[in-house]
N, C-alpha and C positions, 0 to 999 in steps of 0.2 A: 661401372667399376665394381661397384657389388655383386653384381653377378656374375663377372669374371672369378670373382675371391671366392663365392658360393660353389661355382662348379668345382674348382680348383680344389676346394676342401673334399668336396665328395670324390673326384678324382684320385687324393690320396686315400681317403678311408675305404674306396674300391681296390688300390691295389696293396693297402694292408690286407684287407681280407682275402682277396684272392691270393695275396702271399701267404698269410697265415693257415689257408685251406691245403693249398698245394704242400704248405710241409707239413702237415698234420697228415696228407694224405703219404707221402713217401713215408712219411713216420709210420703207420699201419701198414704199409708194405712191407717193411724189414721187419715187423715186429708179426707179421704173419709167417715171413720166410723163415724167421731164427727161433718161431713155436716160441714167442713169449708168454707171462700171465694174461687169460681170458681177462680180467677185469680191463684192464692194462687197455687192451683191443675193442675192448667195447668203450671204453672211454673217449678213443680216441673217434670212433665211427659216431657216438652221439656227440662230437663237436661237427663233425662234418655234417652232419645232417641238420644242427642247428644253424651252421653257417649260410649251409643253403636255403634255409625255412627264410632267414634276415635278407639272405639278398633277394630271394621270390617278391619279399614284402617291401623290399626296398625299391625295390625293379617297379612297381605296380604302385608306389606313390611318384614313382618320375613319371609314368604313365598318364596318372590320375592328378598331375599335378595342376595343371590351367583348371579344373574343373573344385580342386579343392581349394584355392586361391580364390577363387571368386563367392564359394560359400563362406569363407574367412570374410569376408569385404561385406557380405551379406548379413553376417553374423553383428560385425562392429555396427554394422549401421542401423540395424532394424532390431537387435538384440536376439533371444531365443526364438527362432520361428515357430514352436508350437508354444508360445505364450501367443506370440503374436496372430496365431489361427484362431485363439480366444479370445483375442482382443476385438476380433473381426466379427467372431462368431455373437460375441453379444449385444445384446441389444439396450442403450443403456436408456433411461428418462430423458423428457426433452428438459430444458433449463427454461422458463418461462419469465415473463418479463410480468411487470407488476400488473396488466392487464389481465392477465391471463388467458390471451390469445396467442393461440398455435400460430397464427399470421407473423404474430411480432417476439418471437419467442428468439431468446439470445443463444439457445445451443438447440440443434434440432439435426434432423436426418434428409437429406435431398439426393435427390437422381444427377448427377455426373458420369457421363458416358457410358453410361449401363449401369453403372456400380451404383450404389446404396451407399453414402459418403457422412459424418460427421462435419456439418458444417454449423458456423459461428458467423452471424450476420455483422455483427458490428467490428468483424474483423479486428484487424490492430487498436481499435479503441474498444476494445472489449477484453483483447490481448494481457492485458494486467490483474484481470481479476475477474474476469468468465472464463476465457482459454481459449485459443484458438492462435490467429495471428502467426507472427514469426518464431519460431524455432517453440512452437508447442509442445512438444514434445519433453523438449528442459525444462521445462515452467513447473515447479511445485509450488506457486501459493497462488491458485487458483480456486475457483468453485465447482470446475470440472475433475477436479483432482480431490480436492478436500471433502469434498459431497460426494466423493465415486461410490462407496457403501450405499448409499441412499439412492442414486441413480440406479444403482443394479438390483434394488430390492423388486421384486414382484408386484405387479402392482393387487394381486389380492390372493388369498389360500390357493386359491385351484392353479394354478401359474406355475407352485410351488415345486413340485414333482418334474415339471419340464425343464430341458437339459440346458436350454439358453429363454430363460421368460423374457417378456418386455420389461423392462424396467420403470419404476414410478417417477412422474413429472417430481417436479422441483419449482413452484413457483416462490418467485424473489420479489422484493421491493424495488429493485430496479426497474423504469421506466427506458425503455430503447431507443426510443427519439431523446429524451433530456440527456440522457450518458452520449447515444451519439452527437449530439448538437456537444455538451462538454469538451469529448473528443474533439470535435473539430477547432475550437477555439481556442483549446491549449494547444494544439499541433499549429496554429493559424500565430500564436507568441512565438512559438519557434526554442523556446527555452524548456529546458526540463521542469517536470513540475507536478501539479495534483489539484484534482480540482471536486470538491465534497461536496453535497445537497444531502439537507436532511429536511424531513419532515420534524416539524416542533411539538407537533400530538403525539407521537406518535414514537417517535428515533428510528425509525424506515430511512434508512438510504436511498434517496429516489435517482441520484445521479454519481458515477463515481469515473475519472478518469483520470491515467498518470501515466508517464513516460517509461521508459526504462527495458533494459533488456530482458532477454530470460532469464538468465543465469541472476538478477536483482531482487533484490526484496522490495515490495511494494513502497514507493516513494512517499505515498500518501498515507500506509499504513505504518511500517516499518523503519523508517527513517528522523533522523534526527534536525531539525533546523532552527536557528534562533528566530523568537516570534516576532523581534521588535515592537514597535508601538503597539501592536495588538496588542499585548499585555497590559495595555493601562488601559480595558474596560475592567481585568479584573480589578486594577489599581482603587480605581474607580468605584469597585463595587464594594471594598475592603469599608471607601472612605463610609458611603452610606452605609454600612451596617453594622458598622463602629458607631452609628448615632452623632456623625459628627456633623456639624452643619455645613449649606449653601455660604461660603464667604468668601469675599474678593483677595484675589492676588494677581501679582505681576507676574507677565511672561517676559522677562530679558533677554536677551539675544544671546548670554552665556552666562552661567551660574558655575564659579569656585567652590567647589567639594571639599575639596584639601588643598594644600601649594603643591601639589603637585597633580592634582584632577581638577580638570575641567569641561562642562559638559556644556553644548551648545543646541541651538536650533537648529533645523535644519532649513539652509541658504541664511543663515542668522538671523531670521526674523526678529521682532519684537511686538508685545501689546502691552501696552502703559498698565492693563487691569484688567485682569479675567474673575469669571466668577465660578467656583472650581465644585466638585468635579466638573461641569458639563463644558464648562468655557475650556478647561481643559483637553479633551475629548476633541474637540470640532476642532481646531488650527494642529492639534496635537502637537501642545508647547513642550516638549523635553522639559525645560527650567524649572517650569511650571511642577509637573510632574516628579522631578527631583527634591524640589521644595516640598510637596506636599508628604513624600514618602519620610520623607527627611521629619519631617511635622511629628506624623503616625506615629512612627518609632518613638520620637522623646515621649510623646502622649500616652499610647498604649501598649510599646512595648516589641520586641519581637516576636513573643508568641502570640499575639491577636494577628501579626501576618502567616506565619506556618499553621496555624489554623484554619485561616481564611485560606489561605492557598490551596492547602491539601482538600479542603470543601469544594473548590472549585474544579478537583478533578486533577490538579498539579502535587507531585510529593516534594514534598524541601526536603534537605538532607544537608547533614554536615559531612564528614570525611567518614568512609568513602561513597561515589556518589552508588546507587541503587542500581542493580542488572538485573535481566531477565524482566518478564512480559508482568501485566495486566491483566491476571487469569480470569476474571470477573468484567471484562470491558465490555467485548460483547453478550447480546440477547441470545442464542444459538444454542440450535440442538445438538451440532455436531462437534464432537469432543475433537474430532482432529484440525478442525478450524480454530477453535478455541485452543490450542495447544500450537496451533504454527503462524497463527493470521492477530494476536492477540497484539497490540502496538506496544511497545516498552512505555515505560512511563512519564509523564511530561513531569521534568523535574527542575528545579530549580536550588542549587547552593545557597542555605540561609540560616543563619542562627541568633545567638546572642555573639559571637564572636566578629560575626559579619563587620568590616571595616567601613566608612563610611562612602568612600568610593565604590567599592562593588555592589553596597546598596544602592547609592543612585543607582548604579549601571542596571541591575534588576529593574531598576523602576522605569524603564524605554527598554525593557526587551532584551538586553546588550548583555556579555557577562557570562557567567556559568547559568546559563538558563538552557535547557533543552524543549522540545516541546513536540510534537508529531502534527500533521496536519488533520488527523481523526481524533486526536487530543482537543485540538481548538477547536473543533466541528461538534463536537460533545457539547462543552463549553457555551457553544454561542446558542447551543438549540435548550440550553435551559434559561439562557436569557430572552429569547424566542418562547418559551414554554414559562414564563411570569413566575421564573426561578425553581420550578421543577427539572431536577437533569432525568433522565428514562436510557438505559442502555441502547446503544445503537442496533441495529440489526439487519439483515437482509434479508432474512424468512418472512415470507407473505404471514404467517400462520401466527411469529412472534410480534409482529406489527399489529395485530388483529388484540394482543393483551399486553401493553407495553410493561419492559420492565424499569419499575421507579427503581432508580440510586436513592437519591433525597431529595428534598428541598433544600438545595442551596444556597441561596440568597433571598426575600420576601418579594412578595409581588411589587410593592411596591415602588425598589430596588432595581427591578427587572424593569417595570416601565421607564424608570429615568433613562436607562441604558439604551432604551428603545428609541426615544426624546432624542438623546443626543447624538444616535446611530444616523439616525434620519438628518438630522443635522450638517452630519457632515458629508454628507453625499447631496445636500443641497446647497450649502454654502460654505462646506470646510472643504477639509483635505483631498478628498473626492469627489470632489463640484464639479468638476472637466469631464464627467459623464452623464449628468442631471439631463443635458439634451437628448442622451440616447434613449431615454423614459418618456418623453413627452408624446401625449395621446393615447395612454394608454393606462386604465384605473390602476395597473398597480405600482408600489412604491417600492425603493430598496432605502436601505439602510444599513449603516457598515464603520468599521474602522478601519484604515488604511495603515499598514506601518511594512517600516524601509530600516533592514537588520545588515548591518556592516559586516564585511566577513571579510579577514586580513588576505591581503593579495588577490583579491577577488570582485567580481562588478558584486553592487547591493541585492540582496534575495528582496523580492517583491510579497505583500499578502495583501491580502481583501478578507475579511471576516467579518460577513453581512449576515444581514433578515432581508429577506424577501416578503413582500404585506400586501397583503389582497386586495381586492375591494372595499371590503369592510374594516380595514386598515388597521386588521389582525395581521400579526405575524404569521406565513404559511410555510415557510422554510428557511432554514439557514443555509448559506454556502460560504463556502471555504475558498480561497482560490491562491495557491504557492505557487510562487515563479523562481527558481533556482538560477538567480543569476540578474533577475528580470525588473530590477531597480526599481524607483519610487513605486509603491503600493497604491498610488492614488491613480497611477498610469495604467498600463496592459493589468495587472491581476482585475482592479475595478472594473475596468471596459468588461472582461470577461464576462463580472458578476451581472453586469448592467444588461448584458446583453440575453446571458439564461435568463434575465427577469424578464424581455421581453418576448423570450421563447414560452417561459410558463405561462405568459398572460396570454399570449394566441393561442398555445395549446388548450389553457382554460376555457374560452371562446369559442373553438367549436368542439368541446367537448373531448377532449383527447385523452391522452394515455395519463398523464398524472391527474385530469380532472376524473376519471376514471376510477382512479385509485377507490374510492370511497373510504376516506380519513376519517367521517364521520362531520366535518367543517361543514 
């Protein structure tokens, strides 16, 4: 039907014009017969001659028309073709993986049917944050994109003069086995999600994977989600370094905030008598945890928590809450990374005005609390790192001289956290994985928490230490399940599970054992 309407229009605007030629042309006939004004006559012959010039060129796009229709089609899909001869033409750096083997390299060059191709091994789990995968080409917040400047640079002076040089490697902290093994176990949940390894010496990203389309911002970077129980290691951390002591309190199965808040266990558990922080931490009593923050405040106040908080990498804010990024988060050389990949800020609503209900509800995660999943991942690798936080990073080169944030918490601080991490992956909240570790020297350690979201199945996390043989902390990992309920379920299995991938790969010497951390 459109095509019927398209001829049809041109069909009239041919027989205007051929009408309006033809009396323009007996109009220079009479006006040659009856000796009119020369201007007059010449006017009229340069519209006939223009007439004819449009329908020549009119004539010769109906011609040329199938053949200009398919450079249009070519044009939307593939963009300018002489960008795109450049894009072909150059030769960019490989993207190397924390080995620094060409073997195991996440972006590099291979032979596909003759052609010389851009290929990305770890494929769709690499898709999020190396490049490659589905619809690559949409993807801006990648390392293939964000790094392009650096990719194309020469790799030394003499290079420089030539019209397309090779371009300089790019080696990462990323490890290709851990990211892929990651990959697979978040694709293996089935739920959307993200899944963080850091090194605790170091803040090297050794693993990173997360769901999501092209057109997304990074889930694990960019993204907002409530932390639930995680939040009460910072809770936890506030209590010791406030100086307050180890003493007993009861877990009840529901704890009255106001007559009208009430906050419970979850499956309504109860313990007659914990001994708080740690006894807290391991069953991960809500009550409990409501109690104690509830404690803090009459004790020392609200600002001994918006200080603790914002130490711990989180900004409190009263009205309005805090927008835009974290310019300073990452370790990186590369200003366009830092300017598009920077995670907004894990924030939390808190003041002196704070009501006593939204304070509990802070105090389990719940509430105006935001948080990113490289927020938490920060977080846990300074309590991995015996209360030193160090900027995270994925440059081989910045891994090599970490950058310190502060000391956030004392060491000493740090090891309780560690105490009780362990804990609850052996006899708390996270015990339904302790099997999946057995035989193998190293330990995991974590907090589990399950964040309610109105209309919605519960989001899942695991925010653990991974601990070596020497039963040092070697990595923290992150692990968010969007959707993906109790925290002690699928996200733990996950964490449980990289912990027995890094212990083989330690074993015969592999890619993170490789790394040389200095451990």
């Amino acid at each position: 039907m459109e095509t019927l309407l398209v001829w049809l229009l041109r069909l009239m605007l041919l027989l205007l014009g051929a009408g309006a030629a033809v009396w323009i042309a007996h109009w220079v006939r009479d006006a040659l017969r009856e000796r009119r004004e020369t201007w007059a006559v010449r006017t009229g012959l340069g519209m006939l001659l223009l007439a004819a010039i449009y329908a020549a060129g009119h004539a010769r796009l109906l011609i040329q028309r199938t053949t200009l229709e398919e450079g249009r089609a070519r044009y939307a899909r593939y963009g300018d073709p002489r960008l795109a001869e450049i894009r072909r033409a150059e030769v960019r750096g490989w993207i190397l993986d924390c080995t620094g083997d060409g073997d195991r390299a996440l972006a590099r060059y291979d032979s596909a049917d003759g052609e010389i191709v851009r290929s990305y091994p770890l494929g769709q789990g690499g898709a999020n944050l190396v490049g490659g995968g589905e619809g690559a080409g949409l993807r801006d917040y990648t390392i293939e994109r964000l790094y392009a400047s650096r990719l194309r640079e020469p790799r030394d002076w003499r290079e420089r003069g030539q019209l397309h040089p090779a371009g300089s490697n790019l080696r990462l902290t990323l490890c290709r086995g851990a990211t892929g093994q990651a990959w697979q176990l978040l694709r293996g949940a089935g739920r959307p999600g993200a899944v963080v390894v850091q090194d605790v010496a170091t803040g090297a990203v050794v693993a990173y994977a997360a769901t999501g389309g092209p057109g997304d911002p990074p889930l694990g970077i960019r993204r907002y989600a409530p932390p639930g129980s995680v939040i009460k290691l910072a809770l936890a951390a506030l209590w010791w370094e406030n100086g307050l002591p180890d003493t007993q309190m009861g877990c009840p199965s529901t704890i009255e905030v106001t007559p009208r808040a009430t906050i419970s266990n979850a499956g309504r558990f109860s313990i007659p008598s914990v001994e708080v922080p740690h006894g807290m931490l391991v069953p991960s009593c809500n009550t409990t945890a409501v109690a104690m923050a509830l404690q803090m405040r009459e004790q020392l106040g609200a600002e001994a928590f918006i200080e603790g908080y914002r130490r711990f990498g989180f900004t409190p804010y009263d009205d309005p809450a805090p927008q835009g990024v974290e310019p300073e988060f990452w370790a990186t050389s590369s200003s366009a990374w830092q300017r598009r990949m920077s995670p907004p800020p894990s924030r939390l609503r808190i003041s002196d005005a704070t009501g006593a209900a939204e304070w509990a509800q802070l105090a389990i995660g719940q509430g105006p609390i935001d948080v990113t999943v490289v927020g938490i991942s920060r977080f846990v690798q300074a309590i991995g790192n015996n209360g030193i936080m160090l900027r995270p990073t994925l440059e081989w080169e910045q891994a090599e001289s970490p950058s310190e944030v502060e000391r956030v918490m004392s060491a000493e601080t740090a090891r309780r956290l560690q105490v009780a991490m362990r804990d609850v992956v052996e006899r708390g909240t996270a015990r339904s994985v302790a099997p999946r570790l057995r035989g193998i020297p190293w330990r995991l350690g974590g907090k589990t928490g399950t964040a309610q979201i109105p209309g919605a199945p519960d989001d899942g996390w695991f925010a653990g230490l991974i601990f070596g043989p020497d039963e040092a902390p070697r990595y923290s990992v992150v692990v968010y399940l969007q959707g993906g309920g109790p925290g002690g379920a699928r996200p733990a299995s996950i964490a449980a599970e990289l912990t027995r991938f890094l212990a083989s790969d330690a074993e015969v010497g592999g890619q993170v054992a490789a790394r040389g951390s200095g451990r």
